[in-house]
C-alpha positions as CSV (number, residue, x, y, z in Angstrom):
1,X,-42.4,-2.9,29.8
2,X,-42.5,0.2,27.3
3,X,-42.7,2.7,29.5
4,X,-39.7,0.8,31.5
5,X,-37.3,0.5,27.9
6,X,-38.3,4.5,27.1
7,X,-37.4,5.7,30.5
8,X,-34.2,4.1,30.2
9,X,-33.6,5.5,26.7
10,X,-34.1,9.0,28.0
11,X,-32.5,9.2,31.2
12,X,-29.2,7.4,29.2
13,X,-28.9,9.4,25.9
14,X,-25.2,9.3,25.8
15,X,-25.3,5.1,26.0
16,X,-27.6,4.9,23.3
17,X,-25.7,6.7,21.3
18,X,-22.6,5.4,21.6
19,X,-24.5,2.2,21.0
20,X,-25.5,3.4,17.9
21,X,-22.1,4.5,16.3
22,X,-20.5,1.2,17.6
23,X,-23.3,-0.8,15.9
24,X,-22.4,1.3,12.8
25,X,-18.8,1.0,12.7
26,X,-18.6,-2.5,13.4
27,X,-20.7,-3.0,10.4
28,X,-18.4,-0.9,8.6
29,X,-15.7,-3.2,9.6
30,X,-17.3,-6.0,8.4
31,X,-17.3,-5.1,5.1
32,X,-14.4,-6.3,2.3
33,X,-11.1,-4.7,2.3
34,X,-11.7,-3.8,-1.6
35,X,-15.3,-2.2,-0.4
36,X,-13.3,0.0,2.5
37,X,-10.7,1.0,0.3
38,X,-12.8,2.7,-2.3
39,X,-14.4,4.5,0.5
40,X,-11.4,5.4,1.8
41,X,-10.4,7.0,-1.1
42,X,-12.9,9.6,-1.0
43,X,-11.3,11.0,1.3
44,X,-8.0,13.1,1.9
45,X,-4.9,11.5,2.6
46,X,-4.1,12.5,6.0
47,X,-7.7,11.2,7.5
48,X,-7.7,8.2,5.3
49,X,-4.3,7.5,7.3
50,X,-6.2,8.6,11.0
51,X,-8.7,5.6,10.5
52,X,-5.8,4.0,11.8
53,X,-6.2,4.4,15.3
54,X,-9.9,3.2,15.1
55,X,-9.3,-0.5,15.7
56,X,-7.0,-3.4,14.6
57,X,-9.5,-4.3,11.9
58,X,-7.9,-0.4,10.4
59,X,-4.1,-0.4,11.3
60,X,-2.7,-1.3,7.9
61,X,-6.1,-0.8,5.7
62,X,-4.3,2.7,4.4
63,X,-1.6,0.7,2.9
64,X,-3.9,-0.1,0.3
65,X,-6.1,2.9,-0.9
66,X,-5.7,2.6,-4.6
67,X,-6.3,6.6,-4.3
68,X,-4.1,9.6,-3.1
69,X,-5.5,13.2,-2.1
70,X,-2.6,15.4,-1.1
71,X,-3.7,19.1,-0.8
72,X,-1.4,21.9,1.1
73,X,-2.2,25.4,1.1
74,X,0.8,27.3,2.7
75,X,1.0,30.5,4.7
76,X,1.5,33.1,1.3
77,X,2.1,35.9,4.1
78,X,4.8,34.1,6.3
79,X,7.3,33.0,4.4
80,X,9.1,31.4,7.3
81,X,6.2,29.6,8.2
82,X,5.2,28.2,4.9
83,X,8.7,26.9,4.6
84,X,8.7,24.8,7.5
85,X,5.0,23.7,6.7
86,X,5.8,22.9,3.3
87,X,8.7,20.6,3.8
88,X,6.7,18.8,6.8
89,X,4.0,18.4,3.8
90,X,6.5,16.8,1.6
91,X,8.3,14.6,4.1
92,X,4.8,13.4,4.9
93,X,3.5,12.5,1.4
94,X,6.6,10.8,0.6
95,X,7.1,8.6,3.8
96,X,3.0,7.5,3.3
97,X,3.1,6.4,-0.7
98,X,6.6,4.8,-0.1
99,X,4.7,3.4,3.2
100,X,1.8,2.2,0.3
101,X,1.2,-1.5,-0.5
102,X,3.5,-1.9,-3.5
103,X,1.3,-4.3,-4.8
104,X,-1.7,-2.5,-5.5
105,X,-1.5,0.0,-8.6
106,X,-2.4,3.5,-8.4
107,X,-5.8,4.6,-9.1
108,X,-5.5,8.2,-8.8
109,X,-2.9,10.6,-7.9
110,X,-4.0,14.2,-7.0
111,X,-1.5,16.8,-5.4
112,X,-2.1,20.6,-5.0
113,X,0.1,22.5,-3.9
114,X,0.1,26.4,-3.2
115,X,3.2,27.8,-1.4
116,X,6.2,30.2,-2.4
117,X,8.0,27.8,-1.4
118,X,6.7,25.2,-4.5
119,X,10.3,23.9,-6.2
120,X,9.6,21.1,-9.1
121,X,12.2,18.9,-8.0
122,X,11.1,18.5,-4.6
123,X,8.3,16.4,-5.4
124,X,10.2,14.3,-7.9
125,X,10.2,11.8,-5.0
126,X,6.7,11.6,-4.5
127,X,5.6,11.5,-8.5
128,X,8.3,8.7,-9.5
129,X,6.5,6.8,-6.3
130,X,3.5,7.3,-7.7
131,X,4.2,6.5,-11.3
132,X,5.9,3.3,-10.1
133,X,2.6,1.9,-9.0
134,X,1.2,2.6,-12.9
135,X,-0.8,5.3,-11.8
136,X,-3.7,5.5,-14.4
137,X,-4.7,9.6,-13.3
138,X,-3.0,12.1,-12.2
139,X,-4.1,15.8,-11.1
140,X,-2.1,18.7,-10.3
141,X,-2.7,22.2,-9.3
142,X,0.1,24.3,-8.6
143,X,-0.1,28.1,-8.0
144,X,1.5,31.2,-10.0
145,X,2.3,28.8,-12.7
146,X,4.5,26.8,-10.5
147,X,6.4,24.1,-13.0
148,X,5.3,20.5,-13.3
149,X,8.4,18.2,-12.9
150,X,8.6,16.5,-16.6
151,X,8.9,13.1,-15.5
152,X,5.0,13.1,-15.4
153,X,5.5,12.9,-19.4
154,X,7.2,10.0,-19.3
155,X,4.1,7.9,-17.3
156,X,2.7,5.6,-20.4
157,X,-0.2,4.1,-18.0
158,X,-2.1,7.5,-17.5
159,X,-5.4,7.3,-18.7
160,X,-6.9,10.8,-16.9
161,X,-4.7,14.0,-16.7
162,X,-5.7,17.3,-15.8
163,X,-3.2,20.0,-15.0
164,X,-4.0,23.3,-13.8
165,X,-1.9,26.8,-12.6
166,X,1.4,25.0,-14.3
167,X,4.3,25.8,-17.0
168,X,5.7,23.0,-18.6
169,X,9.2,23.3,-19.2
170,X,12.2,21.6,-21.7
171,X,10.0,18.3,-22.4
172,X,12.0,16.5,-25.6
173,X,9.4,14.0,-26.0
174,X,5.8,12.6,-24.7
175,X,4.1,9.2,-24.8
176,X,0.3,8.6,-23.6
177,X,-0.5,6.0,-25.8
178,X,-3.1,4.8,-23.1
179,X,-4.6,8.4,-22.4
180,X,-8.5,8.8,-22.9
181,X,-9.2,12.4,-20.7
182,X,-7.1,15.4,-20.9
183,X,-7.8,18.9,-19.0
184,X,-5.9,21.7,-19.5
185,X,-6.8,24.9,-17.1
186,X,-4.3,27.9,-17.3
187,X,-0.9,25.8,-18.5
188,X,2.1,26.9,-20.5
189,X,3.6,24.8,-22.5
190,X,7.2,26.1,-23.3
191,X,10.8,24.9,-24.9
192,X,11.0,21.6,-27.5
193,X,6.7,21.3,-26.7
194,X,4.0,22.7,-28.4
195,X,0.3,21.8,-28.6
196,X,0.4,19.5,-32.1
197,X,3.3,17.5,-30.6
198,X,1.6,17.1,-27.3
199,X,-2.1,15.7,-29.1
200,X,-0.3,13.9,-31.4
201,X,1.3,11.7,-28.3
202,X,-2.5,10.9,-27.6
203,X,-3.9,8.8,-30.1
204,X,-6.6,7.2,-28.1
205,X,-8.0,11.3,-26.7
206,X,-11.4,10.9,-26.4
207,X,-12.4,14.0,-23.8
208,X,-10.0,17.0,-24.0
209,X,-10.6,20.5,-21.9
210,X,-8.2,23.4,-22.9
211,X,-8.9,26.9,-21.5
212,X,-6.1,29.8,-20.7
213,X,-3.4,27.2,-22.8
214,X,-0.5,29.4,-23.9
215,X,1.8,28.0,-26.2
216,X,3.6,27.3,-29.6
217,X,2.0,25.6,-32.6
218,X,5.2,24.6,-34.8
219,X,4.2,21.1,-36.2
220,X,0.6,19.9,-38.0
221,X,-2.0,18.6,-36.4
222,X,-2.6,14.7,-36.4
223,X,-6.1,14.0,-36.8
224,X,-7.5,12.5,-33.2
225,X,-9.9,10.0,-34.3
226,X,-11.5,8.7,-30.9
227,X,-11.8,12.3,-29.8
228,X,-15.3,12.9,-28.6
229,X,-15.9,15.2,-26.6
230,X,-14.2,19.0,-25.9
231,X,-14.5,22.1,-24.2
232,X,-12.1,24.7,-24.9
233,X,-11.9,28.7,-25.2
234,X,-11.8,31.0,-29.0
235,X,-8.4,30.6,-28.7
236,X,-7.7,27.2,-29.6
237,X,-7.2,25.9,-32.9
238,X,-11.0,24.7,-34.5
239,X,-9.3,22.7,-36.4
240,X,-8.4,20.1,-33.9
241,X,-11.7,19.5,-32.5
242,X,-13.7,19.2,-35.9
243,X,-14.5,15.8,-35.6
244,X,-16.5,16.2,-32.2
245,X,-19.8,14.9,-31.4
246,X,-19.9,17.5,-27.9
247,X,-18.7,21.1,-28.3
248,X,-18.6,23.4,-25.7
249,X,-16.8,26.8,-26.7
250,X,-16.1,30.2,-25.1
251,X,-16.8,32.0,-28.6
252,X,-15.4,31.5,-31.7
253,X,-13.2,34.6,-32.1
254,X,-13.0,35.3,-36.1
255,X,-11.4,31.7,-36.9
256,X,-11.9,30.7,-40.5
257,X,-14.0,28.2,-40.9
258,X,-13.2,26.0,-44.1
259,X,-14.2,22.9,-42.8
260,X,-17.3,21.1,-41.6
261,X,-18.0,19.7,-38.5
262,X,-19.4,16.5,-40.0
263,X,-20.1,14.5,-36.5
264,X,-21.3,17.3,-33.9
265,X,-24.7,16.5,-32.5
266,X,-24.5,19.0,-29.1
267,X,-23.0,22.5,-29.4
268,X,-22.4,25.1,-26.4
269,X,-21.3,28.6,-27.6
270,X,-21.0,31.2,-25.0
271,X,-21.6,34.5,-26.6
272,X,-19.4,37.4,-26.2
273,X,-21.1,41.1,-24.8
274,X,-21.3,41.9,-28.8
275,X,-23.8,39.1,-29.2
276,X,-22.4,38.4,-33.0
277,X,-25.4,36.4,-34.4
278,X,-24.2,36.7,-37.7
279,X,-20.8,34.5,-36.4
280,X,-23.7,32.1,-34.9
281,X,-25.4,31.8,-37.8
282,X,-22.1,31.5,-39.8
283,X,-21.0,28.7,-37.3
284,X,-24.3,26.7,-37.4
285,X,-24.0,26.6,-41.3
286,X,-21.1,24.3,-40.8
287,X,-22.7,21.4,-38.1
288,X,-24.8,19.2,-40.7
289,X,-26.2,16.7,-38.3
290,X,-26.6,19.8,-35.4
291,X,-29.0,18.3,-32.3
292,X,-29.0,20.3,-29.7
293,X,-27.8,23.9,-29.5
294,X,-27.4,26.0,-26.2
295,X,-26.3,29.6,-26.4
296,X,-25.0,31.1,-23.1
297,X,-25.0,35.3,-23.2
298,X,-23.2,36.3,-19.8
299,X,-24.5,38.9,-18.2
300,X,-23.0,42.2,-18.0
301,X,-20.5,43.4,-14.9
């Protein structure tokens, strides 16, 4: 009888694999919608909307993915192309979120978006949709500092936001009063906003990433008193992260220090090709309850 059931299982590979992946996806199946969902939302957009056509057990699951990856990379070197792939993009994104299960709030929102084509106020659509299911993070990258519509500054349930490659343009006022992580990688910040009034709008900050921010400081810092955690670059303003428990920093370049760090316990410094010491050693006089210090010395190109 063995040597009967291993004949049949090598003379009929294909069957017993197809056995297999049916016995696997109908176990999938059987698992809660809530379970599927946050599987689901690993994944981009456009295959979490092809498990569709898998069975009826998956027709309308999509609906309610409480997570959105929309990612297009356009054709930089045909602009005729990229135009036609861009707006087929668009129309897609929007028809799937206002498609969405109203019901269920937004997770996460994530768009990237690299085309000459980019225009801020042809995704308005898609990021009032979003915000209108109290979206809790959002992430763009644009490309070439492409502008970020402001209406994002205007979404009081973000928890998470991380922007990257944008300008931020004409933004009278900002809100996050519910906003624990911000990550700032190569933004502008332009017009009526500058750094202190942007912080100040984020009173519960507890993890903040700045690197390559260019912009204005006109008003005074507020003190951020659940901040935590930050990584920035030498040219952001010490001042703001003083009351850090984790530091990472790409070196301190020449900022006066006339103040303590009185809660840092973990300190990155990434040292420049001049290997300052002295700046170390100037820097370490000023973290009282220091831990744990790692020094990063880049190699040379």
């Amino acid at each position: 009888m063995g040597n009967t059931t291993l004949g049949v299982s090598f003379h009929f590979p294909t069957l017993s694999y197809l056995h297999i992946r049916y016995s696997l996806a109908d176990r999938i199946s059987s698992l809660p919608d809530s379970i599927l969902c946050d599987i689901l939302s690993s994944l981009p957009t456009k295959e979490v909307v092809a498990t569709s056509v898998l069975s009826k057990r998956w027709i309308h699951l999509w609906r309610s993915v409480p997570s959105f990856h929309f990612d297009y990379v356009g054709d930089l070197f045909d602009c005729d192309k990229d135009f036609n792939d861009y707006y087929d993009f668009l129309e897609s994104v929007n028809s799937f979120l206002l498609s969405r299960n109203r019901d269920q709030p937004i997770h996460r929102f994530r768009f990237s978006c690299f085309s000459n084509v980019y225009d801020p106020t042809d995704i308005l659509t898609s990021v009032n949709a979003a915000m209108s299911g109290r979206v809790q993070h959002m992430d763009f990258s644009l490309m070439s500092m492409n502008v970020l519509p402001s209406v994002v500054f205007s979404c009081k349930t973000l928890v998470v936001l991380k922007l990257a490659f944008t300008r931020v343009l004409d933004i009278p006022s900002v809100d996050f009063p519910l906003l624990k992580i911000l990550h700032l990688f190569s933004v502008s910040l332009s017009g009526d906003l500058d750094l202190s009034q942007l912080l100040s709008a984020c009173p519960n900050l507890e993890d903040l990433e700045a690197k390559d921010v260019s912009c204005e400081t006109k008003g005074k810092f507020n003190r951020l008193p659940k901040l935590v955690r930050a990584s920035i670059d030498e040219h952001f303003p010490l001042e703001i992260v003083k009351d850090v428990e984790v530091l990472f920093i790409d070196w301190i370049n020449h900022q006066k220090l006339d103040f303590e760090f009185q809660n840092l316990v973990q300190l990155k410094l990434t040292l420049g090709h001049s290997k300052d010491w002295f700046g170390v050693l100037e820097v370490l006089k000023h973290c009282p309850k220091l831990q744990t210090l790692a020094i990063y010395i880049p190699n040379k190109v």
